[in-house]
C-alpha positions as CSV (number, residue, x, y, z in Angstrom):
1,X,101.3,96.8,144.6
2,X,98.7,99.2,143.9
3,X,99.7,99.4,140.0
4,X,99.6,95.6,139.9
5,X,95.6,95.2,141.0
6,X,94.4,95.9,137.3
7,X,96.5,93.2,135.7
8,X,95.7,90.8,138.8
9,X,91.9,91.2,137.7
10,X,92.8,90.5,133.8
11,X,94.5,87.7,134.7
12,X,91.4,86.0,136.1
13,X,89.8,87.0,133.2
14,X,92.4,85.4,131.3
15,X,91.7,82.2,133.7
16,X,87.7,82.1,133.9
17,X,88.2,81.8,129.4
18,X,91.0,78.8,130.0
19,X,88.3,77.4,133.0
20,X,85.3,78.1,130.1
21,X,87.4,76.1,126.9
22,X,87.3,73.1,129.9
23,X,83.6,73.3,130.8
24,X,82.9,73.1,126.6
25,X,85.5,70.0,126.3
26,X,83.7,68.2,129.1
27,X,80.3,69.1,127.5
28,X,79.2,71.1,130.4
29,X,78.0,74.2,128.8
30,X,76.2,76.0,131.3
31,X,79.5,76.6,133.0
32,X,81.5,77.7,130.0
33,X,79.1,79.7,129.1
34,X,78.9,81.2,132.9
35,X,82.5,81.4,132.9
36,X,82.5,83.9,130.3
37,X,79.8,85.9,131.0
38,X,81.9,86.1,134.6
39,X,85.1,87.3,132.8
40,X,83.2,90.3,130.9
41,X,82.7,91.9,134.5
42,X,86.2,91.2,134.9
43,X,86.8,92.4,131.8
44,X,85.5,95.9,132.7
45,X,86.1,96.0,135.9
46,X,90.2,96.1,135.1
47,X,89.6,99.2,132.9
48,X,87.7,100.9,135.1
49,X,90.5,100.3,138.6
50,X,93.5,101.3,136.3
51,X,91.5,105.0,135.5
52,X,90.3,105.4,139.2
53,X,93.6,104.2,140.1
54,X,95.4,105.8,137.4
55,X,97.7,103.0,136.7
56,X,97.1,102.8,133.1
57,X,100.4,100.9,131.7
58,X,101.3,99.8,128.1
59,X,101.9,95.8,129.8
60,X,98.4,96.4,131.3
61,X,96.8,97.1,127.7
62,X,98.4,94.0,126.1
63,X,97.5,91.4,128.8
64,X,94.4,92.6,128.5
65,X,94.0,92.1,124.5
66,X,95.9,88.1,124.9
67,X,93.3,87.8,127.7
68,X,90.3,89.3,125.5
69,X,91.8,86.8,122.7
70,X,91.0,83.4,124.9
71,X,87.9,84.5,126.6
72,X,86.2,86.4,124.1
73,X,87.7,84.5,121.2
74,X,88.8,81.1,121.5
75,X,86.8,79.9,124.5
76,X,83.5,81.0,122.2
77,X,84.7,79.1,119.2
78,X,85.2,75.9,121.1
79,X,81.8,76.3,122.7
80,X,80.3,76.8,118.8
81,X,82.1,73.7,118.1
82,X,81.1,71.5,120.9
83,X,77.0,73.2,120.7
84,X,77.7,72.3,117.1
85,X,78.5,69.0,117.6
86,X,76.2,67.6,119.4
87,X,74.1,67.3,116.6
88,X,75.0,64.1,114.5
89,X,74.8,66.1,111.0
90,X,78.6,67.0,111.5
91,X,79.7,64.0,112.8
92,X,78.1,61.4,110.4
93,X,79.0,63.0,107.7
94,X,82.8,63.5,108.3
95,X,82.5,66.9,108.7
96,X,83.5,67.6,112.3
97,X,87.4,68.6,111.8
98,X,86.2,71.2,108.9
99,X,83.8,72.4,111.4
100,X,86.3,72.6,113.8
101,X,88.9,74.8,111.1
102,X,86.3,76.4,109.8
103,X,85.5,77.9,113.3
104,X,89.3,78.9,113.3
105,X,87.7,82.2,111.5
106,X,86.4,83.4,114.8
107,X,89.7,83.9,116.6
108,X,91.7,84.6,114.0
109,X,88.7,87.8,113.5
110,X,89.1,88.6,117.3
111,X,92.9,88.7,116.9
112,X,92.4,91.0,113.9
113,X,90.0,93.5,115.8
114,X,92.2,93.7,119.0
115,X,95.3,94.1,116.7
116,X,93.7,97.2,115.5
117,X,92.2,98.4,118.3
118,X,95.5,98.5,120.3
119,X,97.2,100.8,117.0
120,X,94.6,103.7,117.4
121,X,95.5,106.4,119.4
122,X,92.4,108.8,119.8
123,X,89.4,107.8,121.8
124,X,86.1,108.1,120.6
125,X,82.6,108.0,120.9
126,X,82.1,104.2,118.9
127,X,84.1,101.4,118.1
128,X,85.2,100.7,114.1
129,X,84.3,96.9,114.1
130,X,82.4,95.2,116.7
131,X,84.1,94.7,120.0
132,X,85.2,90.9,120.9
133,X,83.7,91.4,124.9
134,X,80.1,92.1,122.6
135,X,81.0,89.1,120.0
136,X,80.9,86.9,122.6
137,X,77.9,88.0,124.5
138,X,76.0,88.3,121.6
139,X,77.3,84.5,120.7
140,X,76.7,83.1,123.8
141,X,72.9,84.9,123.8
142,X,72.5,83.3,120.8
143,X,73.9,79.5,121.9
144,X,71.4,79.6,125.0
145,X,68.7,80.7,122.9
146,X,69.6,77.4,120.5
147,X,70.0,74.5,123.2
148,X,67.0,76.3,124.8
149,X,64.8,75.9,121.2
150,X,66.2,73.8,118.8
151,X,63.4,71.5,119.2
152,X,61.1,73.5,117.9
153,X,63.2,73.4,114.6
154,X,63.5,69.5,114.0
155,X,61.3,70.2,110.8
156,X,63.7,72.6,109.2
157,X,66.0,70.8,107.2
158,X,69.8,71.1,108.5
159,X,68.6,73.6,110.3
160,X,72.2,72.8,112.8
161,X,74.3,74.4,109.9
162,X,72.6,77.9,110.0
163,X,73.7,77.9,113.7
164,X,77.3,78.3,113.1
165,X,76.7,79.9,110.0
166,X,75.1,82.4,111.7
167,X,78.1,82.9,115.0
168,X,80.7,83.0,111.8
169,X,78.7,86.0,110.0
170,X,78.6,88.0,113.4
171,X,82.4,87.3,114.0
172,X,83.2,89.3,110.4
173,X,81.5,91.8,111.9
174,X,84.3,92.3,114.2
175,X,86.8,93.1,111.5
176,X,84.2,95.5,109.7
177,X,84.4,99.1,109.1
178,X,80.9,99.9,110.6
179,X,80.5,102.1,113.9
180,X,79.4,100.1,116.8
181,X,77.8,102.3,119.9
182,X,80.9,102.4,122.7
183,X,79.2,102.4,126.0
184,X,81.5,104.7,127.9
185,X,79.7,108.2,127.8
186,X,81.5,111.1,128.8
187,X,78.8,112.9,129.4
188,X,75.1,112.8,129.5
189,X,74.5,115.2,126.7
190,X,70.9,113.9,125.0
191,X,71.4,114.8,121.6
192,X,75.5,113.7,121.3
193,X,74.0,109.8,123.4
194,X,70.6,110.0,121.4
195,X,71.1,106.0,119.9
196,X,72.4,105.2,123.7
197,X,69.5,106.4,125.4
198,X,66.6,104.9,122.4
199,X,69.0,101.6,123.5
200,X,68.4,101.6,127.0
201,X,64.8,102.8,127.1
202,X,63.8,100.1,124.3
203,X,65.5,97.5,126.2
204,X,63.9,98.4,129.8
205,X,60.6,98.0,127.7
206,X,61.5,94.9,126.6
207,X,62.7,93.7,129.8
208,X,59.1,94.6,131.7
209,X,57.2,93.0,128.9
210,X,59.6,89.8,129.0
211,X,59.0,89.8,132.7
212,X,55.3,90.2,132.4
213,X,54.9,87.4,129.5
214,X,57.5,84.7,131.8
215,X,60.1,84.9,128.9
216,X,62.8,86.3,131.1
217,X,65.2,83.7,129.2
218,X,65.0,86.3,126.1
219,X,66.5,89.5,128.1
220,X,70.3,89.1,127.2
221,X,69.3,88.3,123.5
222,X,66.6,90.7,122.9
223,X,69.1,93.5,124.8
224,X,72.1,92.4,123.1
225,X,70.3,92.4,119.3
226,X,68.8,96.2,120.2
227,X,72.6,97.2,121.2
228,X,73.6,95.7,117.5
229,X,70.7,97.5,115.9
230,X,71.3,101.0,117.0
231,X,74.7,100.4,116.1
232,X,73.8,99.8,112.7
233,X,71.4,102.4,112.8
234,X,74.3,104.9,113.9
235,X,75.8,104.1,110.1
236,X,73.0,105.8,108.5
237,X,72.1,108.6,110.6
């Protein structure tokens, strides 16, 4: 039984992205997007029993990839699409099914990244490509931020099409070859976790001034856009 509890928790990962692709369907997007962001703590927490447990498996690694695939993949393309959507730029003029294709890119990415990740043996201290659990964080950061101020955008012409645009560009960097900070420190070495510690000291500034200004809606972006530019950062230094 004990060997069984990881895969148990990846499978309601696997279930909270199916429950999320029906919250975007029925336009309720609060939930998908809850959904997901539930999953991710599934998501980790599955890693984290099989090494205290030490019930790693080769089964357990895969289910966790196909489960990865709908929640972090699928379920935050249909969410684009139906955000998307709800703007009559796409529908009026016909272009809703190439929307919906075009959107195809962001799975398809996923799929790629995962494939890859599951070939490489030896761990390290960053991920090649940017993980699909931080894809669709950052993606679903980004969606809240644009129900929550697209009105203040009305005079920007199409300004609905940079919105996808915008998901589609982040999902290519999944398949990249740039080095993306991996959040499981072995130790707590200053110099070798320099970026990971200018990360969380930048965002625990942000988050006191975001609390002190009321904006407490910006915290997941703001964090999420720091944790994508000290990766980038790590490129060059």
């Amino acid at each position: 039984m004990k060997k069984n509890i990881p895969n148990i928790i990846t499978s309601l990962n696997l279930l909270l992205g199916w429950t999320s692709i029906y919250f975007a369907y029925l336009g309720e997007i609060d939930w998908a997007i809850g959904a997901i962001l539930l999953a991710s703590f599934f998501d980790y927490l599955d890693g984290f029993v099989a090494r205290k447990l030490n019930v790693q498996s080769a089964i357990g690694a895969q289910l966790d990839s196909f489960a990865d695939l709908i929640t972090f993949g699928i379920a935050p393309a249909v969410i684009i699409y139906f955000v998307s959507s709800l703007s009559l730029l796409f529908v009026e003029k016909g272009m809703d099914f190439w929307l919906f294709l075009i959107l195809g890119l962001i799975p398809l990415l996923g799929a790629i990244r995962l494939a890859r990740f599951n070939i490489v043996k030896e761990e390290s201290s960053f991920f090649i490509g940017l993980p699909i659990p931080a894809f669709a964080l950052i993606t679903l950061s980004l969606t809240w931020t644009y129900i929550e101020y697209s009105s203040l955008m009305v005079n920007i012409p199409n300004y609905q099409v940079f919105f996808p645009l915008t998901i589609l560009f982040l999902s290519f960097l999944m398949v990249s070859k740039w080095k993306f900070l991996s959040l499981k420190i072995k130790n707590l070495n200053l110099k070798t976790n320099k970026l990971i510690y200018m990360w969380v000291i930048s965002s625990i500034i942000c988050l006191v001034l975001l609390i002190i200004f009321g904006n407490t809606f910006l915290i997941l972006p703001i964090v999420l856009f720091l944790y994508l530019l000290f990766s980038l950062i790590n490129n060059f230094v």
